[in-house]
C-alpha positions as CSV (number, residue, x, y, z in Angstrom):
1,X,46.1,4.9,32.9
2,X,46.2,6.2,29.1
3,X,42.7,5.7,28.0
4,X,43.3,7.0,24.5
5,X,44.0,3.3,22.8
6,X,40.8,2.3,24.3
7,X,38.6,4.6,22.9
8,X,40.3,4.6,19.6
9,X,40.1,0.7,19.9
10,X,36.2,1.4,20.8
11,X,35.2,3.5,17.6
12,X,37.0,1.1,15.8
13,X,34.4,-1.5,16.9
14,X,31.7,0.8,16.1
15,X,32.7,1.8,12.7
16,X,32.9,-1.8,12.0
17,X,29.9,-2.9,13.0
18,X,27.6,-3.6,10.2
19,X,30.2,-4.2,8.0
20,X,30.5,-7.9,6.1
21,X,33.5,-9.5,5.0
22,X,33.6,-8.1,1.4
23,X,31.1,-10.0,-0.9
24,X,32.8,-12.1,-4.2
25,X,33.9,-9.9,-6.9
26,X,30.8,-10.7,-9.3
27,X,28.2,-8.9,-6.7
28,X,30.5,-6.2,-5.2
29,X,28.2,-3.6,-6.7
30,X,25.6,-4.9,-3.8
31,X,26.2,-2.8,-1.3
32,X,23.8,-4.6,1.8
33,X,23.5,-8.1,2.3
34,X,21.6,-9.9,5.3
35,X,22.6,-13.9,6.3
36,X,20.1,-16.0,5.7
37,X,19.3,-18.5,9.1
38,X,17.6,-22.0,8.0
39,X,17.5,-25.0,10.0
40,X,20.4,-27.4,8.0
41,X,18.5,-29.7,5.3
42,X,19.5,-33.1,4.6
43,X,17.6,-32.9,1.1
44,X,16.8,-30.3,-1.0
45,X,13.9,-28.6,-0.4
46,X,11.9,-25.2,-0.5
47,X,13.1,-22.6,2.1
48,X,11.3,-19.4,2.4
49,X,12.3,-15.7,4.3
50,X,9.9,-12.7,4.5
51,X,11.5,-9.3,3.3
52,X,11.4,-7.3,6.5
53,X,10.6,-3.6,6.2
54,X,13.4,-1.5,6.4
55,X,14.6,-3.7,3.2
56,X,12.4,-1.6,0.8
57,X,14.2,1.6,1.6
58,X,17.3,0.2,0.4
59,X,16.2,-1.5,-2.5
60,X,15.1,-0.4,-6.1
61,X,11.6,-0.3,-6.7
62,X,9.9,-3.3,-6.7
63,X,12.6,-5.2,-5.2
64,X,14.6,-5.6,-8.7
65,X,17.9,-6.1,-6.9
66,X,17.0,-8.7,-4.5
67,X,19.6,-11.1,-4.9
68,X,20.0,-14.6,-3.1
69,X,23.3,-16.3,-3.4
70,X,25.3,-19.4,-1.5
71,X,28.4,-19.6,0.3
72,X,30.2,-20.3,-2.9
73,X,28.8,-16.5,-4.8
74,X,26.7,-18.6,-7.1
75,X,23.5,-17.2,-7.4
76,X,20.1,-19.2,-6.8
77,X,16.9,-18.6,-7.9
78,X,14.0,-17.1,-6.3
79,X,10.3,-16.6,-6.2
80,X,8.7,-13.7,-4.7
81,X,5.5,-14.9,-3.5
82,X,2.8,-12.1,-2.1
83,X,-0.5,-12.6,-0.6
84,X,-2.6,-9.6,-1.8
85,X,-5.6,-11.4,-2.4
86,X,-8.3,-10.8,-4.5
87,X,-12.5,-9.6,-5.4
88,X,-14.1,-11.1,-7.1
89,X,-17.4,-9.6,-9.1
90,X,-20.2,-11.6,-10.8
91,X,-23.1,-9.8,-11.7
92,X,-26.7,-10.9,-11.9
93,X,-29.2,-9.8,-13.9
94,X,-31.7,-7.7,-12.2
95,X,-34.7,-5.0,-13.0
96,X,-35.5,-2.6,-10.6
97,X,-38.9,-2.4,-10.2
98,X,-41.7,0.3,-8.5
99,X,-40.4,3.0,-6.8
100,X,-42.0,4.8,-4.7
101,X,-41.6,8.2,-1.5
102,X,-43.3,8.3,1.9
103,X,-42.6,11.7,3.3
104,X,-40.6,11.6,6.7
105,X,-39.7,8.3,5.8
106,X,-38.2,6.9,3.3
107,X,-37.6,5.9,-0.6
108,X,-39.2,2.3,-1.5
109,X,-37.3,0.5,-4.6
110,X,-38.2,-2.9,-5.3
111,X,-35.2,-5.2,-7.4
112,X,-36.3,-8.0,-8.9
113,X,-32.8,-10.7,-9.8
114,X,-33.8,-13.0,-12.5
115,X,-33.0,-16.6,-12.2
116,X,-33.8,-19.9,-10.3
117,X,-32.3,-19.9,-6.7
118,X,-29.3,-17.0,-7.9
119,X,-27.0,-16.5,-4.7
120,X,-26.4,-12.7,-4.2
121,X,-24.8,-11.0,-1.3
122,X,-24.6,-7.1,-2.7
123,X,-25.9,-4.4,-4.4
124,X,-24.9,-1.2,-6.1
125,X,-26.9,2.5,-6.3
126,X,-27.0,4.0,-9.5
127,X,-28.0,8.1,-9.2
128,X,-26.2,10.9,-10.3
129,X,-26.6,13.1,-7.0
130,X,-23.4,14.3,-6.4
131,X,-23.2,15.2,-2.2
132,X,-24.9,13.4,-0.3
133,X,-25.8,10.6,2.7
134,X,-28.3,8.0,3.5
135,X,-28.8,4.7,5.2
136,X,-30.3,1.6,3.3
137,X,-32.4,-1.3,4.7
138,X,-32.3,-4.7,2.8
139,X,-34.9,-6.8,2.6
140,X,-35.0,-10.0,1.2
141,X,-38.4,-12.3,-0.1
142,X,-39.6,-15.1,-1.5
143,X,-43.2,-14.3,-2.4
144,X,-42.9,-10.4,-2.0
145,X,-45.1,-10.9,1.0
146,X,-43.0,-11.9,4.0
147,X,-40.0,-9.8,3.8
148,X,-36.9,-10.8,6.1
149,X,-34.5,-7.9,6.9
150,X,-30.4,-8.9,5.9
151,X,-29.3,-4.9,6.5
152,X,-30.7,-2.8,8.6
153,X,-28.9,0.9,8.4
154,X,-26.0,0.4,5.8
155,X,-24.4,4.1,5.0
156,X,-23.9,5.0,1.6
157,X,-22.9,8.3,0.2
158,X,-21.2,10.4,-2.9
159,X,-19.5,13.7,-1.4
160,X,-17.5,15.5,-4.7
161,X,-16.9,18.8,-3.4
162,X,-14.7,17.2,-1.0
163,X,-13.2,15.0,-3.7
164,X,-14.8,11.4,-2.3
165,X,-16.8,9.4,-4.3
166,X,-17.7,7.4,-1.5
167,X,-19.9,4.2,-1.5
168,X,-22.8,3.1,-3.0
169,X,-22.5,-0.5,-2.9
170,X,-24.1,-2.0,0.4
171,X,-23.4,-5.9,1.3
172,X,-25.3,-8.5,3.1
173,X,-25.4,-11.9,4.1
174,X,-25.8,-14.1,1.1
175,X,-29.5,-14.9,0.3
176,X,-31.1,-16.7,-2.8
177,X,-34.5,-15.1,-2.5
178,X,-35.6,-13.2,-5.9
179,X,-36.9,-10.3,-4.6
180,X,-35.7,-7.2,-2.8
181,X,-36.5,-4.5,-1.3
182,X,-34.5,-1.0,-0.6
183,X,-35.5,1.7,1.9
184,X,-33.8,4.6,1.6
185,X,-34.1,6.4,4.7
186,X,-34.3,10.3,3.9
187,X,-37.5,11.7,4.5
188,X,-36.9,14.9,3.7
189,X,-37.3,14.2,-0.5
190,X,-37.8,11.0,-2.9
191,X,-34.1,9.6,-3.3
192,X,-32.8,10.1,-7.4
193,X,-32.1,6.5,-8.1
194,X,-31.2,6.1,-11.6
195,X,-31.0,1.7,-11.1
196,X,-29.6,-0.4,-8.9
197,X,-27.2,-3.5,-10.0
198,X,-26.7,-7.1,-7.8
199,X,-24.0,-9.1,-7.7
200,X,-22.4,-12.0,-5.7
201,X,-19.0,-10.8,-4.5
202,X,-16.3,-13.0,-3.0
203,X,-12.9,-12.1,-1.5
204,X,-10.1,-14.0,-0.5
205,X,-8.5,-11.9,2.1
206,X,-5.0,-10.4,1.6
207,X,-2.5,-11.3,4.2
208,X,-1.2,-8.2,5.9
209,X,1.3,-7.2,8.6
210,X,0.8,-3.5,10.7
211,X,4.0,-1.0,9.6
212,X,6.0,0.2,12.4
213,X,4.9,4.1,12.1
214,X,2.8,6.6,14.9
215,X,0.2,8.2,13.6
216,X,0.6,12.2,14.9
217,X,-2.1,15.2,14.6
218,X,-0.8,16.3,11.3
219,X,-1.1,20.6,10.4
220,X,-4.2,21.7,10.5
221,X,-6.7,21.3,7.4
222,X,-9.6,22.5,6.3
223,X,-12.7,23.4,8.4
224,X,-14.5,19.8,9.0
225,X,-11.4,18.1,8.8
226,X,-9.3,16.5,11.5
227,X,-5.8,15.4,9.6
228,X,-2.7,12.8,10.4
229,X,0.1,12.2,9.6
230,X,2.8,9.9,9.5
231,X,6.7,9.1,8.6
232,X,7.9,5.5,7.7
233,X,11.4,6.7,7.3
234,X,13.2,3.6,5.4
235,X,10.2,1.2,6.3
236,X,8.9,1.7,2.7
237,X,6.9,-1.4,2.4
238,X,4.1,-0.9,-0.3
239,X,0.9,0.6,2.0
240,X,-2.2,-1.1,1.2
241,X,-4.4,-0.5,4.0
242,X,-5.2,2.0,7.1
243,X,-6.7,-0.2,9.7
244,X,-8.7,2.4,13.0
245,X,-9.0,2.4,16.1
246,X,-12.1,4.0,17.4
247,X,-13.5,4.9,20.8
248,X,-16.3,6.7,20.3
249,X,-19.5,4.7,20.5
250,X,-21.1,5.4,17.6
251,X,-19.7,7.5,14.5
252,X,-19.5,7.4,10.4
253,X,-17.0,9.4,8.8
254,X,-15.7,9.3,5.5
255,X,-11.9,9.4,5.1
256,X,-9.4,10.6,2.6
257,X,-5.5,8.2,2.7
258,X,-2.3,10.2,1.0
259,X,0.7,9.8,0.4
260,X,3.8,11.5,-0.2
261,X,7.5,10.9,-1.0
262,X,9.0,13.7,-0.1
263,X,6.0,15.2,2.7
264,X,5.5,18.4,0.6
265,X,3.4,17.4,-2.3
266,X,0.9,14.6,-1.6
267,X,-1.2,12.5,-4.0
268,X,-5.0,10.8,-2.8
269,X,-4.2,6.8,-2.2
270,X,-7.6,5.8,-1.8
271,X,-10.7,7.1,-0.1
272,X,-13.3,5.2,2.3
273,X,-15.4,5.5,5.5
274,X,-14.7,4.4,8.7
275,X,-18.1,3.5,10.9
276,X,-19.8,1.7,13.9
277,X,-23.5,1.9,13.7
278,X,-26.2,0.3,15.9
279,X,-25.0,-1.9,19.0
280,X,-24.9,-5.8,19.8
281,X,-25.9,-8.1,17.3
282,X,-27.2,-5.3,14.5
283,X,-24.3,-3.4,15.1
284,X,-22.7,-2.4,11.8
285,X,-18.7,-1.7,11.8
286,X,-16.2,-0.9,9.2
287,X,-12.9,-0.1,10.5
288,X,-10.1,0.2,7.8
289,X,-9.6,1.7,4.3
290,X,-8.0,-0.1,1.5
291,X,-6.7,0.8,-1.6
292,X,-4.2,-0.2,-4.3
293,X,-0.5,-0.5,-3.1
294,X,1.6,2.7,-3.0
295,X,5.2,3.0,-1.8
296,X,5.7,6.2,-0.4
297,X,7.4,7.4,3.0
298,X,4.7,9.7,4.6
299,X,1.2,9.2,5.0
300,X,-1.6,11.5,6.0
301,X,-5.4,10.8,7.1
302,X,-7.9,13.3,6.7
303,X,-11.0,12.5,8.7
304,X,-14.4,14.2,7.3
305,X,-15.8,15.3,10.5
306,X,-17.9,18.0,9.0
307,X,-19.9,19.6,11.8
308,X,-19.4,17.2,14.0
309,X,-17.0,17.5,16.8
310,X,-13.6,15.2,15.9
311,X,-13.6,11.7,16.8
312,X,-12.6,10.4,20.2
313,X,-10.2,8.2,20.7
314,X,-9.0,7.5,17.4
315,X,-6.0,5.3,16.2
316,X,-4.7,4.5,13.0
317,X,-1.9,1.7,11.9
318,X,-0.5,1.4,8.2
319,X,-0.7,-2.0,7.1
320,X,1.2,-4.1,3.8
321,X,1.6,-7.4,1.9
322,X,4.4,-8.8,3.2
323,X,7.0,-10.0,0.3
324,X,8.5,-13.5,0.9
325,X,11.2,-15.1,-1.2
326,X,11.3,-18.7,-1.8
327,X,14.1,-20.6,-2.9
328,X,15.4,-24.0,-3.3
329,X,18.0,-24.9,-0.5
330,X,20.3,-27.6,-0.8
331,X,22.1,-30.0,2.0
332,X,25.0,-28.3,3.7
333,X,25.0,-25.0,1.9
334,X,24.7,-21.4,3.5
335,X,22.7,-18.4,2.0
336,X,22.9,-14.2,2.2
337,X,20.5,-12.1,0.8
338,X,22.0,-9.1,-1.3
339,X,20.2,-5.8,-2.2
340,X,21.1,-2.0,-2.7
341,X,22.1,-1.9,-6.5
342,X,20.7,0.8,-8.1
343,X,21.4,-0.4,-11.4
344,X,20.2,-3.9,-11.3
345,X,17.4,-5.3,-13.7
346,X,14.8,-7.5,-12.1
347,X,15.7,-11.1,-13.0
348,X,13.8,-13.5,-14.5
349,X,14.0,-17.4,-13.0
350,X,11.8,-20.6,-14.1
351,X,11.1,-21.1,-10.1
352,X,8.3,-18.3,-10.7
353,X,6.6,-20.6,-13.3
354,X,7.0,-23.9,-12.2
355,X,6.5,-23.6,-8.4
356,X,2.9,-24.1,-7.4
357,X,0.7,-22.7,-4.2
358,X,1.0,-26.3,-2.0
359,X,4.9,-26.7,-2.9
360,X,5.6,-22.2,-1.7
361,X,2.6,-22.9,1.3
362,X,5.2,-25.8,2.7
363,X,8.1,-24.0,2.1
364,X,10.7,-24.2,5.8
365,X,10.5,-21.0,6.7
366,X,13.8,-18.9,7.4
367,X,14.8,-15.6,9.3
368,X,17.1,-13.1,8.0
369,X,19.9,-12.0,10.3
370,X,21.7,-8.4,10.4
371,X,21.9,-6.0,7.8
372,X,25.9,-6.0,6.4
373,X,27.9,-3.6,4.5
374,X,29.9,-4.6,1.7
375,X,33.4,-3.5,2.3
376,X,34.5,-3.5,-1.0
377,X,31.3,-2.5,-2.4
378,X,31.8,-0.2,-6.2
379,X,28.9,2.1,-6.8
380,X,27.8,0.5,-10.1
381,X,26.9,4.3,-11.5
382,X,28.8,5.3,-14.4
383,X,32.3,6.8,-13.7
384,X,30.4,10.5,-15.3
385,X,27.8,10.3,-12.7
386,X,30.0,9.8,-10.1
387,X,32.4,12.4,-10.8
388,X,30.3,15.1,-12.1
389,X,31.9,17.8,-10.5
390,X,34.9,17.0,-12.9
391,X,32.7,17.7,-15.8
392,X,31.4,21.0,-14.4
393,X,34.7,22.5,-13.3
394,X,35.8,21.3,-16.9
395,X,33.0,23.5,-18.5
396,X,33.9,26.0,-15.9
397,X,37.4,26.2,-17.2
398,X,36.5,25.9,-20.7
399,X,34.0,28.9,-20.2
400,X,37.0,30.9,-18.7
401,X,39.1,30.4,-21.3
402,X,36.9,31.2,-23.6
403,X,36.4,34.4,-22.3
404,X,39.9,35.3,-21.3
405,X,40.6,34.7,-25.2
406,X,37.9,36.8,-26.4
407,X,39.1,39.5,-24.0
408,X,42.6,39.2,-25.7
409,X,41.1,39.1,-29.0
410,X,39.5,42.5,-28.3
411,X,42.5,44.0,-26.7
412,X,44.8,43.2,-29.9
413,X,42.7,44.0,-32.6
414,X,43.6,47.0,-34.5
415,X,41.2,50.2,-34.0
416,X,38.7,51.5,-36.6
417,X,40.3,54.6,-38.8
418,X,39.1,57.7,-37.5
């Protein structure tokens, strides 16, 4: 049996698999689209789709071609809505009071927060030591007599040679008492505080989803350093976060996050520490580094391990704010996503100003099938950037002829009188 026709049947298949029915004329310079799956509506209503990763490497940045059209190529507005949540500061006013060093012990500071019954749940160091490490215990009081203890060893520490400004702020359970007290535990010399500010600090937490990339030893760094690295290929959600897994018992290293677009030069991201201190109910933790979002395809992790022998069993995961469009859907209509036009403006739609929290939180939530290729997709890039090899073998000639006629000029002209 001739199996030619079936194998040329065969890469037929494969060639077209991927590839959509051509999109309308008006978006065939979108060159991906996705089908949007939504339970049928029998009124209109909100529907809402997350942007999965591999999107992002396809689109321009910030998603400014994310399209969303309807079975007829009429386009429909959209809202991105993002979860990145948010700090919030308010500062109290304070006075640091007497400070005072026992040898082999400890720095005493005494705050004092001004106010009736002022809630407070942090505070920041103020010194202008440059490298180094401590732990702080926070006590709270009422009548500077009784004390009660709301942080037992919180690490704080500045290193600049290694390019980390580290932490100074240390938080707590929230308390109302107006009096604290800081121990500084470094015995060896009185601790250079220059002040020390309190504050109440709130967060509502961003919503975040892990990043399919492995985390592998990256090349090796400096001495003190353990380093990893990884590659999101077209993944290229905006990275927010580095989220560890530890197995080591007890440990606090600080940590360096960069990134890098093409994995030769790399920029810092942000900077943290990574802990576990202490065991069962005083047991202090911090697990994950977070920093403004940067889109970028490799990441590396430098781990501060100093003298200290590397870390055992450590993991790390990449984590982002997941991007979901919400639209309006109507009875009996169907819906694609478009994206991959490198041209295309972001777009501006009233659903962005109008639509509140309750109405996008309620939103019928929708899946996103199969990444399609528009077969008649026209690269939208002007007809010079796409042909530019025309232009150059023009110069080229142009050059040529230039010099073939200067050649001729020289062999014609008449020689100088002897």
């Amino acid at each position: 049996m001739n199996r030619a026709p079936i194998m040329i049947v065969g890469l037929l298949g494969l060639l077209a698999l991927g590839a959509a029915a051509p999109l309308p004329e008006d978006w065939r310079h979108w060159r991906y689209a996705r089908p949007i799956d939504l339970p049928a509506a029998d009124a209109p209503r909100l529907a809402a789709v997350t942007v999965p990763p591999p999107v992002y490497g396809r689109t321009r940045e910030g998603l400014a071609d994310l399209r969303v059209i309807d079975d007829r190529g009429a386009e429909v507005p959209y809202l991105i809505d993002a979860r990145r949540g948010e700090t919030r500061r308010t500062w109290r006013q304070s006075r640091t009071l007497e400070t005072s060093f026992l040898p082999g012990s400890h720095t005493q500071v005494f705050v004092d927060v001004a106010g009736n019954a002022v809630t407070h749940n942090a505070i920041r160091l103020r010194t202008g030591e440059r490298n180094w490490f401590a732990y702080v215990e926070v006590a709270v009081s009422d009548d500077t007599k009784t004390w009660r203890i709301l942080r037992e060893r919180a690490p704080v520490y500045r290193f600049e040679r290694d390019g980390l400004e580290g932490n100074q702020m240390i938080h707590y359970p929230e308390s109302r008492s107006p009096h604290l007290r800081l121990w500084i535990l470094d015995g060896d010399k009185r601790f250079p505080l220059g002040g020390a500010d309190v504050l109440l600090e709130t967060k509502v937490e961003a919503q975040r989803v892990a990043l399919p990339a492995r985390f592998e030893p990256g090349p090796r760094g400096e001495k003190g350093q353990s380093l990893w690295q990884a590659d999101l290929g077209e993944n290229l959600a905006p990275v927010s976060e580095v989220r560890f897994d530890v197995a080591q018992a007890e440990f606090h290293r600080p940590v360096r996050v960069s990134a890098s677009v093409g994995g030769k030069t790399w920029e810092t991201a942000g900077s943290g520490q990574i802990c576990r201190i202490g065991s069962g109910e005083t047991q202090d933790e911090c697990l994950k580094v977070t920093f403004p979002e940067r889109q970028a395809r490799f990441w590396r992790v430098a781990i501060f391990d100093r003298d200290d022998a590397p870390l055992e069993g450590v993991a790390m995961t990449l984590y982002a704010t997941p991007r979901h469009l919400v639209f309006r859907q109507e009875p009996g209509r169907t819906y694609r996503l478009l994206y991959g036009q490198s041209r295309a403006k972001a777009p501006s739609y009233e659903i962005a100003r109008i639509t509140r929290g309750p109405a996008v939180d309620a939103a019928k939530r929708g899946t996103l099938g199969p990444e399609e290729t528009n077969a008649a997709w026209l690269d939208p890039s002007p007809w010079t950037e796409r042909h530019a090899w025309v232009l150059w073998a023009a110069a080229a000639l142009a050059i040529a002829a230039l010099g073939f006629l200067a050649v001729q000029s020289l062999r014609e002209s008449p020689r100088g009188a002897a």
